[in-house]
C-alpha positions in Angstrom: 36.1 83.2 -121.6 39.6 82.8 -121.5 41.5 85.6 -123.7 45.0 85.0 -124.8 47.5 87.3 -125.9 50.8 86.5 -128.2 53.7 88.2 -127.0 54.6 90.1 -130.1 58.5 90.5 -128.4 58.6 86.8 -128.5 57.1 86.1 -131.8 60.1 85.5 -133.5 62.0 83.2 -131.3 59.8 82.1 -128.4 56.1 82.4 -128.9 54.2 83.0 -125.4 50.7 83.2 -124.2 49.2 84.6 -120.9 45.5 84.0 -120.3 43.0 85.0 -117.6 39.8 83.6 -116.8 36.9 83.5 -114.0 36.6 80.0 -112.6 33.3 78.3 -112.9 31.9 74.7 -113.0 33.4 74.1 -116.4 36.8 74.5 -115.0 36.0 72.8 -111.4 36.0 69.0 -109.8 34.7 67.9 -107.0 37.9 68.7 -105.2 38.7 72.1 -106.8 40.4 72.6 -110.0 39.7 70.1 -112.7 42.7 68.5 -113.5 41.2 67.1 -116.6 40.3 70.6 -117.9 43.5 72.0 -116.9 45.3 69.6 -119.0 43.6 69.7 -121.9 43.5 73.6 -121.6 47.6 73.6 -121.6 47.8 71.0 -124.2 45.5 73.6 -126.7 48.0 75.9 -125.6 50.4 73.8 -126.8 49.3 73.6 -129.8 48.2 77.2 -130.2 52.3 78.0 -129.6 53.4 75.7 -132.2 50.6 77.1 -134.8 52.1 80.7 -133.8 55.5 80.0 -134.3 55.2 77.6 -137.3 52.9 80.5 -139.4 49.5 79.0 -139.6 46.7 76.6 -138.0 48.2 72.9 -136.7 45.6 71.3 -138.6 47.2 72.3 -142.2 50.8 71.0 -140.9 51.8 68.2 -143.4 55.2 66.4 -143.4 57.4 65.2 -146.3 54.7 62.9 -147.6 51.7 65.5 -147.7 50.5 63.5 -144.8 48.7 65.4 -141.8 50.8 65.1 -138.7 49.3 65.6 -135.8 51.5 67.0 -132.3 51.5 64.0 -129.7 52.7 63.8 -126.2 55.6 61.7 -125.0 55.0 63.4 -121.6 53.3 65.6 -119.2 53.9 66.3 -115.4 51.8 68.4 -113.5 53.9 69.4 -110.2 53.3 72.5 -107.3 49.7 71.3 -107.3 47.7 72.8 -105.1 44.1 72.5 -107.6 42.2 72.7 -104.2 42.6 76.2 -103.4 40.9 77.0 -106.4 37.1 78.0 -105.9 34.2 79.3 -107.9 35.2 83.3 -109.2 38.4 83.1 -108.5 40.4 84.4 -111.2 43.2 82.1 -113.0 46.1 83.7 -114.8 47.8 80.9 -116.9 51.2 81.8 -118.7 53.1 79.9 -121.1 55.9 79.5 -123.2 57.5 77.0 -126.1 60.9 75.7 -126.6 63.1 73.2 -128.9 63.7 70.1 -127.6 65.4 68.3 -130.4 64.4 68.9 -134.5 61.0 67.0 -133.8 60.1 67.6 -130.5 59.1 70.6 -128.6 58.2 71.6 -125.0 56.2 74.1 -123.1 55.7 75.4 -119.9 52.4 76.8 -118.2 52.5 78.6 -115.2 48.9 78.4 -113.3 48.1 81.0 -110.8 44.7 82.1 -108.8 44.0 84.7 -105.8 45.8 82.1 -103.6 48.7 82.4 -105.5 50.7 79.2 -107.7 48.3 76.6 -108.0 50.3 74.3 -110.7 53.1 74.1 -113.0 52.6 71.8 -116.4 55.2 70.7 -118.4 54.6 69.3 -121.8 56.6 67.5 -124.6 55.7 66.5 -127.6 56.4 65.2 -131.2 54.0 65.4 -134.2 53.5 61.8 -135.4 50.9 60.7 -139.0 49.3 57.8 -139.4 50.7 54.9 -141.7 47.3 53.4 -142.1 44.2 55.8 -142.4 42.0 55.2 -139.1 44.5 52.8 -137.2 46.1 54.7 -134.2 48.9 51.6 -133.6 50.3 53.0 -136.9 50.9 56.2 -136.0 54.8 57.0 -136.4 56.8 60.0 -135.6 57.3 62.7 -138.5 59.1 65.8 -138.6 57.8 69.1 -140.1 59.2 72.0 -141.6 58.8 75.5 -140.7 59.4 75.5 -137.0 63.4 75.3 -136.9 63.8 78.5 -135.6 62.3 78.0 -131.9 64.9 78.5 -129.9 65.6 75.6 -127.2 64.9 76.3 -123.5 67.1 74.8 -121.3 63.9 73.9 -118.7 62.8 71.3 -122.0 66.1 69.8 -122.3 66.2 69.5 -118.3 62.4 67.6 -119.1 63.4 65.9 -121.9 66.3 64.3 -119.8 64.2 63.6 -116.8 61.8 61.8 -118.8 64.6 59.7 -120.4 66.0 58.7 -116.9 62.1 57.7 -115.7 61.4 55.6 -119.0 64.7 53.7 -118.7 64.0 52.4 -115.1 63.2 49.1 -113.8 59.6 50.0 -113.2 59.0 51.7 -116.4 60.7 48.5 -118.6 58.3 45.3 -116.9 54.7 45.7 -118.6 52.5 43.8 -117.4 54.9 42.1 -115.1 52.9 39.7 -112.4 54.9 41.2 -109.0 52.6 44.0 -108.4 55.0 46.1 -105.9 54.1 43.5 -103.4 50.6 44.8 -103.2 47.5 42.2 -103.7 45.7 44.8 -105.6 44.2 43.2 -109.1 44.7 44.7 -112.2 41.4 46.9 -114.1 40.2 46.2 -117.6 38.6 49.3 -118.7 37.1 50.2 -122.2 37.5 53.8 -123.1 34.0 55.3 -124.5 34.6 56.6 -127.9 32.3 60.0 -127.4 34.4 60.3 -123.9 37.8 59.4 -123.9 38.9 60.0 -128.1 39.5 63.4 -129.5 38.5 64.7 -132.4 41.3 63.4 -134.2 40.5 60.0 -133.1 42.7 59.7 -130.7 42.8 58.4 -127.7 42.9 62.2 -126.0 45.8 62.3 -123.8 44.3 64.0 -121.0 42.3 61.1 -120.6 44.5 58.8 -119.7 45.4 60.1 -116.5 41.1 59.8 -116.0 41.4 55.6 -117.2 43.8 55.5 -113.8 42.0 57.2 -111.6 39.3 54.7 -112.2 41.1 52.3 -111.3 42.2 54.0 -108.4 38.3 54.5 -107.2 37.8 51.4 -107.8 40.9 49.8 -105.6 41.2 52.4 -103.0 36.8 53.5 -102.9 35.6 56.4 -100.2 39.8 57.3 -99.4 40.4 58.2 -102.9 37.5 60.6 -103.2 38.9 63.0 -101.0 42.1 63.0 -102.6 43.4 65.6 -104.8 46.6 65.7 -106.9 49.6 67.2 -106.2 52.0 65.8 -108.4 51.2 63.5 -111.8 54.0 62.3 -114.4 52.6 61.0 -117.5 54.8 59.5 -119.7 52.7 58.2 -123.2 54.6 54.9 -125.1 51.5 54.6 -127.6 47.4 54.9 -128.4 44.7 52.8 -128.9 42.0 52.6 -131.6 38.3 53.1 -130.7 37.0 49.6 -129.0 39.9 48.9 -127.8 40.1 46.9 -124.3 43.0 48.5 -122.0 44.5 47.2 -118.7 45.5 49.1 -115.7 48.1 47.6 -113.8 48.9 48.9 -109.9 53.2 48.8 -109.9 53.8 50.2 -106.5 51.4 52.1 -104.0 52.2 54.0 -100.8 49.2 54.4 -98.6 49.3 57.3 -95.4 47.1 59.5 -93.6 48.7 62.0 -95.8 46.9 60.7 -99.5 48.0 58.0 -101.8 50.7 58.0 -104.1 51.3 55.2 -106.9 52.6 54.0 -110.0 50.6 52.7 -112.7 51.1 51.5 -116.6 48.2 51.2 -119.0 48.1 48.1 -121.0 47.1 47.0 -124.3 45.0 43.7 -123.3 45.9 42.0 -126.1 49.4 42.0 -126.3 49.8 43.5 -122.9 52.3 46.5 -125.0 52.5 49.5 -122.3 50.3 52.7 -123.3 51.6 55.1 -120.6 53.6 55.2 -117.1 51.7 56.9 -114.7 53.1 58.2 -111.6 50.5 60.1 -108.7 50.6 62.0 -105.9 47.5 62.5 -104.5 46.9 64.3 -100.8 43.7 63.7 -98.3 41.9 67.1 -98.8 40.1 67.8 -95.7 37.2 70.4 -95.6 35.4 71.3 -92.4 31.6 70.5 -93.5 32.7 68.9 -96.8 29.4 66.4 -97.9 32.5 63.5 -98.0 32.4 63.6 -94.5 28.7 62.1 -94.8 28.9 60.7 -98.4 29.9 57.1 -97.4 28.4 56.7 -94.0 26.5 53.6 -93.7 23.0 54.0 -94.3 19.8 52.4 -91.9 
């Protein structure tokens, strides 16, 4: 069980957690650490900060309006990944720490170590948004709370904050849906996340999810080569959500295929009106193990 401690010297300014575990099959993928679990783990963290530094739980936030607001991500990036030297026992040290990007939105930082040393870095901002329309996740709209004014900014979040402005105003980031794929021949996905798989309890379409909608895809373009692949790098950068039943698109943008792994660019797509979801950009390297069942897994079969 993972036990966090608040760093009472940082309580008033900068709240910080530091957490240690034992890795087992909850926490592990086929290719060492889960990247699914390691995201959603920092984004409770996330959360926890903000609840520690605002004076009570997220889920009794309210805005101006008496509304619930609920913290959202405009970005994550996972970076120094090295999730395959993590094995069964080890033990994982995660420490983390919140910051002020502007008066609605907030960053964090976790740190991810194991025997083998730095295994990841996560960075996170967010903003808390509240539904317009009770049930209907297109309506949800940013909206500021009180209470929290007196986190002190980092200048790591601003550096984020900026990085993820530059990377949203590009070329690729600005063409949904557009029709010249990168040059590649690779059609887009239509995928329909499961509501008891992909939707938080908040009925949301949980953002650590997304990233799993594109790597779909990705088995489903790339098949055998993608299995061995884990990631190294992943920029997430979230434009919106969909409601439960919801058909999505995932769209290949650019692709560079090597010995080394696959990297690529990918947007997630309303079907309907073809409005972008999320830019997601992957680095993922060929993990070889000597004796690894993938060596077998696909071999053609008498």
């Amino acid at each position: 069980m993972l036990e966090l401690v608040l760093s009472e010297a940082s309580r008033p300014s900068a709240p910080a957690l530091h957490g240690r575990l034992r890795v087992g099959m909850p926490q592990l993928a086929l290719n060492g650490l889960s990247e699914s679990w390691l995201l959603a783990d920092c984004g409770d963290r996330h959360w926890q900060l903000l609840a520690a530094a605002a004076g009570m739980p997220v889920s009794r936030l309210r805005d101006g309006g008496g509304r619930r607001v609920y913290p959202a991500f405009r970005a994550v990036r996972l970076r120094h990944g090295r999730l395959g030297s993590v094995a069964e026992d080890d033990e994982l040290e995660v420490a983390s720490q919140l910051g002020r990007v502007s008066r609605t939105q907030f960053y964090s930082k976790h740190v991810v170590s194991a025997g083998a040393g730095l295994c990841a870095v996560v960075e996170m901002q967010s903003v808390f948004v509240a539904r317009e329309t009770a049930g209907l996740n297109t309506s949800a709209v940013r909206s500021p709370v009180a209470g929290l004014e007196h986190v002190p900014a980092l200048d790591e979040g601003l550096r984020f904050a900026e990085l993820n402005r530059r990377v949203a105003q590009a070329p690729q980031a600005r063409e949904p849906g557009r029709s010249a794929r990168g040059g590649h021949s690779y059609a887009p996905l239509s995928v329909r996340p499961c509501p008891s798989l992909h939707f938080n309890g908040a009925g949301f379409l949980y953002f650590a999810r997304f990233h799993e909608l594109v790597d779909q895809a990705e088995w489903s373009w790339f098949g055998p080569r993608a299995a061995a692949c884990v990631t190294t790098e992943r920029h997430l950068l979230y434009h919106g959500n969909a409601d439960v039943g919801s058909a999505l698109l995932v769209q290949l943008c650019a692709v560079e295929q090597g010995e080394a792994g696959l990297h690529h660019h990918c947007q997630l797509l309303a079907s309907a009106d073809k409005h972008p979801l999320a830019d997601v950009f992957t680095r993922r390297s060929q993990r070889r193990v000597q004796g690894d069942f993938l060596e077998t897994l696909f071999e053609p079969r008498g």
